[in-house]
Structures are given as C-alpha cells and as structure tokens.
C-alpha positions as CSV (number, residue, x, y, z in Angstrom):
1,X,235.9,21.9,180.6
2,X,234.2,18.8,178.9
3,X,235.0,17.9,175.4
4,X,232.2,19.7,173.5
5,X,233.2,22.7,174.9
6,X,236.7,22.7,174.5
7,X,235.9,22.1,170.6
8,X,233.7,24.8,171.0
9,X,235.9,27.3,172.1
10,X,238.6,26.3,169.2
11,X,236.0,26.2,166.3
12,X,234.9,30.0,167.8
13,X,238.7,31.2,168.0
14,X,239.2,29.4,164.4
15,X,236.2,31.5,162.7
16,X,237.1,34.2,164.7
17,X,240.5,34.3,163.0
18,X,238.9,33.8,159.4
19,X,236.6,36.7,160.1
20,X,239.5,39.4,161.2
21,X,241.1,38.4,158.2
22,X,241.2,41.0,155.1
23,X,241.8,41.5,151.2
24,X,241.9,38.6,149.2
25,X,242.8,36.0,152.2
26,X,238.8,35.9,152.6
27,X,237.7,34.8,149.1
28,X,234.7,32.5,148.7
29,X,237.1,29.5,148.6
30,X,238.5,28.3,151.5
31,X,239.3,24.8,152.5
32,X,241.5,25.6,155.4
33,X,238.2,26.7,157.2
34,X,236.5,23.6,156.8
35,X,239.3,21.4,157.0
36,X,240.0,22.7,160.3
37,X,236.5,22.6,161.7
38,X,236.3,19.3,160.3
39,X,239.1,18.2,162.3
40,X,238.0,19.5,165.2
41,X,234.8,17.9,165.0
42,X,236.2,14.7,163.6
43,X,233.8,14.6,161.1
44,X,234.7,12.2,157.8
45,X,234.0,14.5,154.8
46,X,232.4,12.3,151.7
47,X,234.9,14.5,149.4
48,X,238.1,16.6,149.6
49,X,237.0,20.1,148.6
50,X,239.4,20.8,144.8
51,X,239.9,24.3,144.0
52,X,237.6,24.9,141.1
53,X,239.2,25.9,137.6
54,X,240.8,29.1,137.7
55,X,237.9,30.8,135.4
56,X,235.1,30.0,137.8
57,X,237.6,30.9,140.9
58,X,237.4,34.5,139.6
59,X,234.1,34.5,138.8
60,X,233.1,33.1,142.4
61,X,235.4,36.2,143.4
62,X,234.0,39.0,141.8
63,X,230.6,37.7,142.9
64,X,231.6,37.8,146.7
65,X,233.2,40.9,146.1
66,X,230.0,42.3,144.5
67,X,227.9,40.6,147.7
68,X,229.7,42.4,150.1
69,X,230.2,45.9,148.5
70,X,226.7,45.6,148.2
71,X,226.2,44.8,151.9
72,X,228.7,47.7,152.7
C-alpha cells in the first residue's frame, strides 16, 4: 500500500466516524476533524482553529440545526 493511500484509507475511516456520529457531537464546530486530517496529511495550518464566543457557538448551532431539519 503506498503512502497516499494508506492516508487515504485513515482520512476515509476518520470522516466516516464523524459522519456516524449523532446529537450534539456533530455541531458546526469541530477541530478534532481537522486537526486530525491535518495530521494525517501533515499539513502546517496558518492558525489554530479557537472556539468562537459562546453567543456565536449557539447561533452557529441553531443555524446547522435549521440546515439540516431543512434538508430532512
């Protein structure tokens, strides 16, 4: 198995995981998603995603809430 697809195959399981996920563990924010992808492709973020303040956190919530109700 060569490199690229052994990174592949993890960033597939990884997003695999996410997606299976339910409730409030799949909010808009999640850093552990790109952290990990960014890991795996060893890529050197400019910034360190920071959780947002806690007003625009539930707004960013409701709103992907709303998205996928609506999508439902």
């Amino acid at each position: 198995m060569t490199d690229y697809e052994e990174k592949y195959d993890q960033a597939r399981a990884f997003l695999q995981e996410w997606l299976d996920q339910q409730g409030h563990d799949r909010c808009w924010y999640y850093p552990d998603l790109f952290r990990k992808l960014v890991g795996i492709y060893e890529i050197v973020p400019a910034l360190e995603p920071e959780l947002p303040p806690l007003e625009e956190f539930k707004k960013g919530c409701e709103r992907y809430q709303r998205e996928e109700y609506e999508q439902s």
